[in-house]
N, C-alpha and C positions, 0 to 999 in steps of 0.2 A: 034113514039119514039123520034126522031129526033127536032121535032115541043114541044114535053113536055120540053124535053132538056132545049130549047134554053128558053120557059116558066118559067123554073123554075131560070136560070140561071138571067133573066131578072126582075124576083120577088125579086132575092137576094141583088140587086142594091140596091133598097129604104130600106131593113131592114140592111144592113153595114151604110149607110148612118145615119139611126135615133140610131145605136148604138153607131156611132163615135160620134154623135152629144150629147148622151147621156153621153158618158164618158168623153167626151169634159168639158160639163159643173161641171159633178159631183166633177171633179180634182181642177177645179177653183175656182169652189164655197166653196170648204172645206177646213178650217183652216190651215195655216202652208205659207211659201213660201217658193221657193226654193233658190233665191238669197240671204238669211237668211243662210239655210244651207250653199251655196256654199261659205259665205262670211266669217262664222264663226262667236264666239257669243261675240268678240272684237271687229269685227263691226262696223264703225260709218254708220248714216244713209245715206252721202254723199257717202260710198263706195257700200252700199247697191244698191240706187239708180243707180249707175252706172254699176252694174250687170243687173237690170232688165232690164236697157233701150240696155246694150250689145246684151241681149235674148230675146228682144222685146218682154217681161213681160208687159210692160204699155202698149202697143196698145190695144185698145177697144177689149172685146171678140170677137166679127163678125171677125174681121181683124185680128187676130188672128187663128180663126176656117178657116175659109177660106183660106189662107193661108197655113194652114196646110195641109189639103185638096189638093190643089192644087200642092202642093210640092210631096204630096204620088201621085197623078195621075202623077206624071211624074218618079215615081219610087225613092223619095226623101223623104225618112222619117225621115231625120234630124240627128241631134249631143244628144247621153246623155250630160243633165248641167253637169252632175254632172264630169265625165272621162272626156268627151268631143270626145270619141269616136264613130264612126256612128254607129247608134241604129241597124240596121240590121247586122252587124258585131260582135254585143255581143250578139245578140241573136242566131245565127249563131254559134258562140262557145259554147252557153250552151244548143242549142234545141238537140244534139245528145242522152244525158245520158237520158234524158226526155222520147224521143220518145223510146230508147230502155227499159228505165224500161215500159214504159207504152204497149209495145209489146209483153214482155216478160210477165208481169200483162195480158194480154188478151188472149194470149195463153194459161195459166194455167189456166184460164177462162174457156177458149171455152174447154178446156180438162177434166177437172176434174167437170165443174156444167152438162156438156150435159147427161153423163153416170147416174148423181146421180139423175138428175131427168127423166131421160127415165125409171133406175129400182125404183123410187120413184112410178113413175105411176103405173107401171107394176106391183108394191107391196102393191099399195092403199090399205090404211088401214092397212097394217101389221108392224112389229118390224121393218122393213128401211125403210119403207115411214114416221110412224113416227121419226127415228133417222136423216133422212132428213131434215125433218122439223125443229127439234129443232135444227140440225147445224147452217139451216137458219137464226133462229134468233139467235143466236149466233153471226153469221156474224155480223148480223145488229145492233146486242146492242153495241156488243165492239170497241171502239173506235181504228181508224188504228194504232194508237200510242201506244195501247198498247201490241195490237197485236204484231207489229216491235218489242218492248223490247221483249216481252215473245221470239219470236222466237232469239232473238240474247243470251238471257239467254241461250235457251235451245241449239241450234245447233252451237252458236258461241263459246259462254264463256261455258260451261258444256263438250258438247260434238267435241268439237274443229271442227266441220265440213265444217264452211264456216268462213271467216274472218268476225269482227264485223263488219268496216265500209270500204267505200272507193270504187270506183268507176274503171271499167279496161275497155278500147273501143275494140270494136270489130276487131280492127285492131293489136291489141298486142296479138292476140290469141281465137281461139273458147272458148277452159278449163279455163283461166283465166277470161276473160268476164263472162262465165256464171257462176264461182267459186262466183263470187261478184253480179251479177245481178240478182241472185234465190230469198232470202231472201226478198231482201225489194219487189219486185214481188212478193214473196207467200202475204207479207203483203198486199201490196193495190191491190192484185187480192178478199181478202179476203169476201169481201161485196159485188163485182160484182157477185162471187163465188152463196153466199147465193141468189143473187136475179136473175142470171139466172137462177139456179136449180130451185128457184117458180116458175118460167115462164115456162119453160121447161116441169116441173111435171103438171101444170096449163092446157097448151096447148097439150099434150098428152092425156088427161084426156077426152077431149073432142073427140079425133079423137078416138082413141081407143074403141069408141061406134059405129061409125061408121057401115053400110053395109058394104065398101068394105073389113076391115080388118076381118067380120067374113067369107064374100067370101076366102082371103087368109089363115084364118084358114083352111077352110075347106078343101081345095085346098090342106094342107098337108105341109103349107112353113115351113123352121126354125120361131121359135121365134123371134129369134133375128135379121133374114132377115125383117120379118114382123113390127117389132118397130126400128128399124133403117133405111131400105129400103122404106119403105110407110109410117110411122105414123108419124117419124120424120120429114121428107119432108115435110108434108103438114099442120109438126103444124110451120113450122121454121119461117112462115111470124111476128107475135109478136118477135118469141127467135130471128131473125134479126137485128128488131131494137131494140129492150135491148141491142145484143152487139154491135152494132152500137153505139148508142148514149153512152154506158158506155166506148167506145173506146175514145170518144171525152169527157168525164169527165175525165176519167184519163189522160188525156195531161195537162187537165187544173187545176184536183184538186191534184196534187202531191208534193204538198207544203210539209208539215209533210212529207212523207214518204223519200223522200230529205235529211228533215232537221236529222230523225232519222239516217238516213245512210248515213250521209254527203255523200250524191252525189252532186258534182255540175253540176246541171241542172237547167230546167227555172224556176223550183218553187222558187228556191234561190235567182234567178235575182230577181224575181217580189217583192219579199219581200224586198230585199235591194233596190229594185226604189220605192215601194211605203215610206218606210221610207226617205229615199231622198229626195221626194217629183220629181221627175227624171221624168219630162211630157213626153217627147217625148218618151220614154222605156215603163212608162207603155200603154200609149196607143196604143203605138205598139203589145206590148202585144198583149193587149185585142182585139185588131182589128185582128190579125193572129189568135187569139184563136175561136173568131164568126168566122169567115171565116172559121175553121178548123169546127164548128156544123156545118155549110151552105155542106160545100161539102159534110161530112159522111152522113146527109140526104138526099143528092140528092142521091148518091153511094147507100143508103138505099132499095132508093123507085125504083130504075134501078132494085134491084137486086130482089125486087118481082117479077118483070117476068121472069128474070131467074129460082126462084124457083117454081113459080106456072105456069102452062103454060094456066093457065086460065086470068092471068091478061094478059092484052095487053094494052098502053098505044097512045094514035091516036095521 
């Protein structure tokens, strides 16, 4: 186990590597600069010029990339142009709201897609396995955006139950945080919702044929001991990483659901530094954010042996 560990941790290296180098270029190479922004559109080119060469804009890309590089390996990921405050330190104030909607989004996950397809299975073919299904796509057609408005129409503005927007930290109260944090949660839980339950219903379908669960039939178990006790277990290596990786998209894709519910969190940063044209933010970003796939897939593939005890890794 130990020996895979340190494998995989050491395969991580060259793919951070060809991502920074990836995003490196894609920022440089495309339209716009940011001594323009930062200088404003009055401008002369003499002021311009002396912005780039302040932010060491005109040094060669390599000397540049490297550079950069070089500065994060010593825990140095630079100034936003734009504030001119240290890029870890603004992300650092907006990664809280982020990380709690997106926890809060995955708990409602793992809570309400596990049950609908364990009795999806368990109903194959009938009135809930199909009412399952077409939630499903449901899920998947509607765009998160509009889901957000529907649910502030209905439980905000109609029914007065949750406030429409606005963001409360876990520090000012359990009832108050979760008073604000449910809503845009039910929203971007919505399509993970729909695509666990397939998975879920998918992989129970199969175990469920199984010898051993007509052994536990026969045996006399509960029902319900038997498809959550045994069938679940052994279908959970796919449902694993679904919510693994769907953990690690909603960090990254919570742009919209943010913008719906003025939270401010990183979707918001990201969007104001890519407008900015804000190098050192956004690739800070993007670099925490692979780094955040990199780990939940190692945590992934660790946690197959915890659930199967047939896996073991040398």
């Amino acid at each position: 186990m130990l020996y895979y560990l340190l494998r995989r941790l050491l395969m991580a290296v060259p793919v951070m590597f060809l991502i920074a180098l990836i995003v490196f270029l894609i920022l440089r190479l495309t339209p716009g600069d940011p001594a323009q922004a930062i200088a404003g559109d009055q401008a002369g080119p003499e002021q311009i010029a002396a912005i780039r060469d302040s932010l060491g804009l005109d040094a060669p890309l390599t000397v540049q990339f490297f550079t950069w590089i070089g500065n994060m390996l010593q825990g140095d990921f630079g100034y936003s142009l734009i504030s001119r405050r240290p890029v870890l330190e603004m992300i650092g104030q907006r990664i809280g709201p982020t990380l709690a909607l997106a926890t809060v989004a995955m708990i409602l996950t793992v809570v309400i897609s596990l049950p609908l397809g364990v009795v999806a299975a368990r109903r194959h073919g009938q009135f809930v396995d199909r009412l399952v299904m077409s939630l499903s796509v449901l899920g998947f057609s509607v765009p998160i955006f509009v889901i957000g408005y529907v649910l502030i129409g209905i439980f905000a503005v109609h029914l007065e139950w949750f406030p429409v927007q606005g963001y409360k930290p876990l520090s000012e109260g359990l009832w108050p945080f979760l008073h604000r944090i449910f809503l845009p949660g039910l929203a971007l839980s919505s399509i993970y919702i729909a695509l666990v339950s397939r998975m879920t219903r998918a992989a129970m379908l199969e175990v469920l044929g199984e010898d051993y669960i007509r052994t536990a039939r026969a045996k006399g178990l509960s029902e319900w001991v038997i498809l959550f006790r045994h069938a679940l277990r052994n279908a959970a290596i796919p449902i694993l990483t679904v919510v693994g990786t769907g953990f690690a998209m909603m960090i990254s894709g919570v742009v919209v659901t943010e913008t719906v519910f003025n939270i401010p969190g990183l979707g918001r940063l990201v969007v104001d530094a890519v407008l900015a044209r804000d190098y050192p933010l956004i690739q800070t970003i993007i670099l925490l954010t692979a780094g955040t796939y990199v780990v939940i897939n190692l945590l992934i593939d660790l946690s197959y042996a915890l659930t199967d005890p047939r896996i073991r890794y040398q």
